[in-house]
KENUFI-971785 format. One line per field, with one value per residue: residue number from 1; residue in one letter; y, x, z of N, C-alpha, C in turn. Coordinates in nm, 3 decimals. Layout:
# residues N
resi [NUM|...]
resn [A|...]
n_v [Y|...]
n_u [X|...]
n_w [Z|...]
ca_v [Y|...]
ca_u [X|...]
ca_w [Z|...]
c_v [Y|...]
c_u [X|...]
c_w [Z|...]
# end
This chain:
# residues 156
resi [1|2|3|4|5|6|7|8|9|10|11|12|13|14|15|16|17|18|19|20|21|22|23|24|25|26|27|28|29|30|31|32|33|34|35|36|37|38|39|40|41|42|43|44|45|46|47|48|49|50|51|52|53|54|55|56|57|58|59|60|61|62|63|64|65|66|67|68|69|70|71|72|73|74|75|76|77|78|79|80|81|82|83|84|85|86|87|88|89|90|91|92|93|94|95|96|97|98|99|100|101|102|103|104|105|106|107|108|109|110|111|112|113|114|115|116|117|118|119|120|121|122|123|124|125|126|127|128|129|130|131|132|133|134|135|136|137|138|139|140|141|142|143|144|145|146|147|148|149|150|151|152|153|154|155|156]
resn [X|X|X|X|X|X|X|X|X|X|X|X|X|X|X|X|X|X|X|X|X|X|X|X|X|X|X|X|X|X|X|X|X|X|X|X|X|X|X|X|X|X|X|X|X|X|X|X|X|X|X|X|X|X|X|X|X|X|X|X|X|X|X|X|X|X|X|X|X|X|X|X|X|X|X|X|X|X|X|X|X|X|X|X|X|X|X|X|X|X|X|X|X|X|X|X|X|X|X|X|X|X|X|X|X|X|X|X|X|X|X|X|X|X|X|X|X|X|X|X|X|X|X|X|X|X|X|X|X|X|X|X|X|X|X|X|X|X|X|X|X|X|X|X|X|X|X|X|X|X|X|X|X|X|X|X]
n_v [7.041|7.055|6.807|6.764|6.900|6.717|6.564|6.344|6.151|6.198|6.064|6.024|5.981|6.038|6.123|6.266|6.338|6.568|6.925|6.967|7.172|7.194|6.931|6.919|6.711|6.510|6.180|6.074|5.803|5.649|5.462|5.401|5.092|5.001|5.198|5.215|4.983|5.121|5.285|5.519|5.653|5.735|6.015|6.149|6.348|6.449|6.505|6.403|6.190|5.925|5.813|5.820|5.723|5.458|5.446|5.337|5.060|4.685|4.576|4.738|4.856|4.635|4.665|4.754|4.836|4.676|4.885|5.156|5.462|5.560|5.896|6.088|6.357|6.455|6.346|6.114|5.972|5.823|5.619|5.264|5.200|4.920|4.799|4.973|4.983|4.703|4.689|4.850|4.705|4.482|4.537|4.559|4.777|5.036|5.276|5.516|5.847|6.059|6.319|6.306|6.113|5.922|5.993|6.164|6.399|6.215|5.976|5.678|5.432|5.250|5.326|5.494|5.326|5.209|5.195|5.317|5.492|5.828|6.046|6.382|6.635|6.740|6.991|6.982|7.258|7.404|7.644|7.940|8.049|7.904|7.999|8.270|8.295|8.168|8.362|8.607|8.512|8.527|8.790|8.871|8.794|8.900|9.124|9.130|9.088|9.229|9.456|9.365|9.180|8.846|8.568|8.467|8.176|8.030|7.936|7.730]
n_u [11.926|11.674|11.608|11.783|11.750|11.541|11.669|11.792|12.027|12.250|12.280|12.422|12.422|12.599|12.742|12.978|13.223|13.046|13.176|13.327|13.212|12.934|12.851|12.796|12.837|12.717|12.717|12.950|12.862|12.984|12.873|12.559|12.427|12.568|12.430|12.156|12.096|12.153|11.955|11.675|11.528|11.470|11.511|11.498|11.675|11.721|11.871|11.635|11.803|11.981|12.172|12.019|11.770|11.521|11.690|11.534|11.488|11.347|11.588|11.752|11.540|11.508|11.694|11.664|11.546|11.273|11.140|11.157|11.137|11.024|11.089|11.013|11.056|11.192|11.194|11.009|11.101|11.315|11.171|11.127|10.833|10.638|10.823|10.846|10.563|10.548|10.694|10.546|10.239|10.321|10.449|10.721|10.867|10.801|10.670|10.565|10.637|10.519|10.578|10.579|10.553|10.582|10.511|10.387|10.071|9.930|9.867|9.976|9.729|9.757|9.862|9.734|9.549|9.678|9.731|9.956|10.111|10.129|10.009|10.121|10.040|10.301|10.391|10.644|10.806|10.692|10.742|10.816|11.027|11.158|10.950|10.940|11.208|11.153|10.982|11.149|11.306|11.140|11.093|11.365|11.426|11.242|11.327|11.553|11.462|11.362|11.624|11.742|11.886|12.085|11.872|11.800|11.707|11.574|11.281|11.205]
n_w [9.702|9.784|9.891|10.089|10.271|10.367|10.506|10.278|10.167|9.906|9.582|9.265|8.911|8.649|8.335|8.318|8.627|8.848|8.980|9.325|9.433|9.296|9.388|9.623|9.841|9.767|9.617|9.365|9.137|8.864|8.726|8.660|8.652|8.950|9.119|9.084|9.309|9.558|9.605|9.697|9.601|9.236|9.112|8.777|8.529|8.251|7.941|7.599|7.407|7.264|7.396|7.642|7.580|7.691|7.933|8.208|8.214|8.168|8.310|8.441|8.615|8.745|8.921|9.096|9.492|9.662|9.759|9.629|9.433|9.134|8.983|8.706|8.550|8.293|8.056|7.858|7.732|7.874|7.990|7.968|7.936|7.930|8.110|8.323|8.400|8.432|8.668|8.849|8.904|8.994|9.241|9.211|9.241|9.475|9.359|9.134|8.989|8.779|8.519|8.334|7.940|7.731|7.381|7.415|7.350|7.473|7.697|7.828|7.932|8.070|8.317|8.464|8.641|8.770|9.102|9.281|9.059|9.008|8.810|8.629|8.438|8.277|8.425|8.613|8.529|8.593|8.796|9.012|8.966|8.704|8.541|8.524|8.453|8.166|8.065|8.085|7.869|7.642|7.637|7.580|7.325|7.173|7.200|7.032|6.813|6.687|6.702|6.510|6.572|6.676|6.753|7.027|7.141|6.939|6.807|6.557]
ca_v [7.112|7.011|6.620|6.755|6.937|6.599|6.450|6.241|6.093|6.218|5.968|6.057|5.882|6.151|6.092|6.337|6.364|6.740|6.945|6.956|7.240|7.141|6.806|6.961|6.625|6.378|6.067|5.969|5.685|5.621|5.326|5.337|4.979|4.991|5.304|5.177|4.942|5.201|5.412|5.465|5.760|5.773|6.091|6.131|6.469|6.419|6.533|6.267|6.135|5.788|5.709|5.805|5.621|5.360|5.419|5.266|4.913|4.564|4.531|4.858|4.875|4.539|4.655|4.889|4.789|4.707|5.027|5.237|5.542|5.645|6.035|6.139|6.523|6.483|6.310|6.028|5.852|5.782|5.498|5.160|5.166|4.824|4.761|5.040|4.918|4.540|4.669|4.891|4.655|4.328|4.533|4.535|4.887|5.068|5.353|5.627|5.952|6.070|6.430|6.369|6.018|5.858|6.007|6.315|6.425|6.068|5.875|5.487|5.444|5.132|5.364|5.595|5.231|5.193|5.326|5.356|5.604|5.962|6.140|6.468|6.696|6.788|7.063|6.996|7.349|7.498|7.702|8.102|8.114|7.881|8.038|8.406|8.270|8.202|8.543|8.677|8.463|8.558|8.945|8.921|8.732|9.013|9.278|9.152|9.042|9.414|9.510|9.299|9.088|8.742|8.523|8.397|8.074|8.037|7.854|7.708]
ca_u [11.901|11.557|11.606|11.881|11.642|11.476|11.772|11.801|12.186|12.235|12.417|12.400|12.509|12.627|12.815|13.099|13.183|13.090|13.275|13.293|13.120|12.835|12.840|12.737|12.809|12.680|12.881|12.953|12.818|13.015|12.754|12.446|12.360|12.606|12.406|12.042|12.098|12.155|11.849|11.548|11.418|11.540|11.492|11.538|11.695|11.858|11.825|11.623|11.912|11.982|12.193|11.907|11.616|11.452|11.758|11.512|11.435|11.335|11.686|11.730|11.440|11.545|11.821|11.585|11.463|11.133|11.101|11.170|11.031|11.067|11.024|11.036|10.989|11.256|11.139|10.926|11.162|11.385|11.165|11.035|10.665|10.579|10.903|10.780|10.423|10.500|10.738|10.470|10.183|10.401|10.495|10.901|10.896|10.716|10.579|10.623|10.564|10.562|10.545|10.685|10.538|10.615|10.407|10.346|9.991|9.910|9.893|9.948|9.608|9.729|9.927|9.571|9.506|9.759|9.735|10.079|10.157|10.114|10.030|10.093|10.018|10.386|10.400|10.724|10.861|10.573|10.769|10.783|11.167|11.143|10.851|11.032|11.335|11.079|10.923|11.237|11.345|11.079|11.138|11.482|11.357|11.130|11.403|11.664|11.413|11.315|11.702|11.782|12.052|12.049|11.815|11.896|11.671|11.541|11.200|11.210]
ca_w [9.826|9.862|9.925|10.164|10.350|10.422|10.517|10.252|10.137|9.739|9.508|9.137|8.800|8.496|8.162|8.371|8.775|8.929|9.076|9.402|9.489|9.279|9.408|9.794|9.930|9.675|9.608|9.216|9.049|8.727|8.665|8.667|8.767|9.047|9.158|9.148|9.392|9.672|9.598|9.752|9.507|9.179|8.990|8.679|8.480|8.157|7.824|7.565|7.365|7.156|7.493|7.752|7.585|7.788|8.033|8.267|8.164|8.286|8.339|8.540|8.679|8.834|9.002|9.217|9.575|9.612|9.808|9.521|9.387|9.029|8.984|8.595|8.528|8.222|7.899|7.847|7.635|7.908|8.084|7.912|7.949|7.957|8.196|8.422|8.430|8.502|8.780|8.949|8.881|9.057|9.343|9.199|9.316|9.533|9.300|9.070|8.988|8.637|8.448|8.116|7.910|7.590|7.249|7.485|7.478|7.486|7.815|7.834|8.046|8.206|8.431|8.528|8.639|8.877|9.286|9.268|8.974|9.025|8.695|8.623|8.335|8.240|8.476|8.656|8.534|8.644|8.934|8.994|8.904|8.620|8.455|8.528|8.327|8.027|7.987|8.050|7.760|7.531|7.608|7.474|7.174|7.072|7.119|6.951|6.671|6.612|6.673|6.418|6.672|6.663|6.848|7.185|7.148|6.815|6.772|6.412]
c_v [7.071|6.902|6.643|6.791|6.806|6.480|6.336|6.192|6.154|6.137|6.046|5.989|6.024|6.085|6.173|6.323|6.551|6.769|6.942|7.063|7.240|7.021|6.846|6.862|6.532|6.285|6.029|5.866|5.681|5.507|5.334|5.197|4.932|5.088|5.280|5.126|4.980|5.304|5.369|5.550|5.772|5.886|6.180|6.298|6.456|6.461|6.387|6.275|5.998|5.715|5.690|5.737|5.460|5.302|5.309|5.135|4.827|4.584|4.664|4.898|4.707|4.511|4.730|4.796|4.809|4.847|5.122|5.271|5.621|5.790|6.045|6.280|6.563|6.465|6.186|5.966|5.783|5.641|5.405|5.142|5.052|4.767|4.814|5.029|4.782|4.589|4.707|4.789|4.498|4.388|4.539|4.657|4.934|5.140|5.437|5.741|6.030|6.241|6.422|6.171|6.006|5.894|6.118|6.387|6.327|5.973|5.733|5.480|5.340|5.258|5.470|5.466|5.197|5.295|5.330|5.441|5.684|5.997|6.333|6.539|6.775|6.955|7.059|7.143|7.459|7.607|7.836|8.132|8.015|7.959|8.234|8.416|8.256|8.293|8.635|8.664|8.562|8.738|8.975|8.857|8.830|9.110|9.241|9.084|9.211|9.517|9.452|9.220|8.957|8.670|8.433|8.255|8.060|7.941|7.814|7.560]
c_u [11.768|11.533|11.711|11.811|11.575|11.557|11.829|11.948|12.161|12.328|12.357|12.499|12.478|12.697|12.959|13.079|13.160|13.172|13.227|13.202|12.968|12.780|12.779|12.709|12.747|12.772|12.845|12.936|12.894|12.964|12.693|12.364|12.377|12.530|12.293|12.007|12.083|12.062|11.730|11.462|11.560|11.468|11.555|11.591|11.790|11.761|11.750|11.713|11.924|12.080|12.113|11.805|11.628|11.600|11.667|11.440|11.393|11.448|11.760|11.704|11.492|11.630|11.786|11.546|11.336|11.092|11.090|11.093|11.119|10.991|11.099|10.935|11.117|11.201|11.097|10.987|11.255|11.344|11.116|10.889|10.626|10.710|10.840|10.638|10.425|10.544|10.593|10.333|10.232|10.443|10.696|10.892|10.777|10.605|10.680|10.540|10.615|10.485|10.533|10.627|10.590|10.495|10.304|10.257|9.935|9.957|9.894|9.824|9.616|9.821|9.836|9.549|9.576|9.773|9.834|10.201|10.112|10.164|10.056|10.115|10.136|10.361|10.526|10.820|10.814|10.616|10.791|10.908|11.184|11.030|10.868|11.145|11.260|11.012|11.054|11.299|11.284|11.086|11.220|11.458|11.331|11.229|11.502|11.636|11.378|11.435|11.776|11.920|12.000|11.952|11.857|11.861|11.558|11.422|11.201|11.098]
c_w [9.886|9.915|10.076|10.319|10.425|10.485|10.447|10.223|9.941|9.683|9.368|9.080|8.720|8.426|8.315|8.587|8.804|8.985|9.213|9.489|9.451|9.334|9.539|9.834|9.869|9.691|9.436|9.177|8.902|8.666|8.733|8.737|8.869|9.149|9.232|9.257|9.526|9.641|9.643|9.685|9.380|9.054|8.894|8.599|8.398|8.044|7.755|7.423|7.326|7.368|7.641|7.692|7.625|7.882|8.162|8.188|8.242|8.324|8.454|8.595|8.765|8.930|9.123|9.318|9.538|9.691|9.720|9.467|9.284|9.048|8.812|8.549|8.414|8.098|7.904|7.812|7.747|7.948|7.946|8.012|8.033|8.082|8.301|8.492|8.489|8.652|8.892|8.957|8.996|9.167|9.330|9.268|9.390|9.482|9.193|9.006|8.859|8.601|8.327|8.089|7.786|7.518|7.342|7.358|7.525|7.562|7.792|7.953|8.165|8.351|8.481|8.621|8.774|9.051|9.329|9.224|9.021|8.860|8.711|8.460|8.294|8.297|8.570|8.653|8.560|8.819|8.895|8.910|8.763|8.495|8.450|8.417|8.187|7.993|7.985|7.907|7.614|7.509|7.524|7.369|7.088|7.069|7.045|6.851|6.628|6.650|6.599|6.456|6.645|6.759|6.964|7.205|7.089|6.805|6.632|6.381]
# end
């Protein structure tokens, strides 16, 4: 909704297609590298998983215009580092804008380095209704640890 707001076009790549009422006008990608190609922002929202790590690669990252703007506010593992650094560094893409890194609290510094990256301090969930849903969380935690119910989302 918010990219829509800006007019932008939404394509998306998933493991599954949405439905259509989720979809509000997207178009499906069932590949990935057929996908990149037509993007001018690609961001990122996926669990980190054996088949999301270093989804973006040289080889992925090569399929991007040079206009292109990575946004990662999912998991660090998804991008390759040193892929993501040559691109922005050479001009392959335009930029990117990162929440979430690899060996999280531990920045790669060449990308402080870069006037192209945008760091941020893993704050992407940092919004009123996200951060509402986690105290709500932790409420029911505590009562149905002292009504002896099971836990709703178990830290261990």
């Amino acid at each position: 909704q918010s990219a829509k707001a800006f007019g932008m076009k939404i394509i998306y790549y998933n493991r599954n297609k949405l439905s259509e009422d989720l979809e509000d006008g997207a178009k499906y990608y069932s590949d990935l590298n057929s996908m990149l190609p037509e993007c001018d922002f690609v961001s990122i929202h996926t669990p980190a998983t054996p088949d999301t790590k270093n989804i973006l690669n040289a080889s992925t990252i090569g399929l991007l215009p040079n206009h292109a703007v990575v946004i990662n506010t999912s998991r660090g593992s998804t991008i390759d580092d040193d892929a993501l650094i040559d691109a922005l560094q050479n001009k392959k893409i335009y930029g990117a804008g990162l929440d979430v890194f690899n060996n999280e609290p531990n920045l790669d510094s060449r990308y402080t380095k870069l006037d192209n990256c945008f760091v941020l301090p893993h704050i992407g969930s940092a919004t009123h209704e996200t951060r509402l849903a986690m105290s709500m969380m932790a409420v029911n935690n505590i009562y149905c640890f002292f009504n002896n119910k099971p836990l709703i989302s178990e830290v261990v």
